[in-house]
C-alpha positions in Angstrom: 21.2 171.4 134.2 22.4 169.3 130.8 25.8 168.2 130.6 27.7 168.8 127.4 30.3 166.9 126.0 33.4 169.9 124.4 35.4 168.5 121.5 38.3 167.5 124.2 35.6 164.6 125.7 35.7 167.0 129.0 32.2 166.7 130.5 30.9 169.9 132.1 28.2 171.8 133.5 26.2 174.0 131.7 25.1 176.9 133.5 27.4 176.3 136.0 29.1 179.0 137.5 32.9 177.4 137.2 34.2 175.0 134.7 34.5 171.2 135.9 37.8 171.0 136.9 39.7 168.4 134.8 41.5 165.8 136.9 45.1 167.1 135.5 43.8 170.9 137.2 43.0 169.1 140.0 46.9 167.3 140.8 48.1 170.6 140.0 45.8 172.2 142.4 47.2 169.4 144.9 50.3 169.0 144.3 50.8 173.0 144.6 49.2 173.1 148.1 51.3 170.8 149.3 54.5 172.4 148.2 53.2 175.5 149.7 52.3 173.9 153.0 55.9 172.3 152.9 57.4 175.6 151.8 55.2 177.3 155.2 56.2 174.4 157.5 60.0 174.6 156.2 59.8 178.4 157.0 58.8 178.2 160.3 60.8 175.1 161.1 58.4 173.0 162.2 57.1 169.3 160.6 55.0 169.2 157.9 51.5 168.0 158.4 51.2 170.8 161.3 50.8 174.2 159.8 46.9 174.7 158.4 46.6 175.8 155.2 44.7 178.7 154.0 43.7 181.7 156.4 43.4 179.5 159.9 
């Protein structure tokens, strides 16, 4: 596929099915999983690191 340049200087995919995440979306994405592992881990009053994330 060609890669096309938006007016923000954002490179993505065309014809992809998502939109190239920009690196800001992608700390977000981060930093929010690991405040909801924290928030899991706090919960269940264990140590963070040790609770899997997502449906596991």
């Amino acid at each position: 596929m060609y890669a096309a340049t938006t007016r923000g200087g954002a490179l993505r995919a065309v014809g992809s099915r998502a939109p190239a995440a920009t690196p800001r979306a992608r700390l977000r994405a981060s930093l929010l999983r690991h405040w909801r592992e924290a928030q899991r881990c706090a919960a269940l009053n264990v140590p963070a690191g040790t609770v899997k994330r997502g449906r596991a």
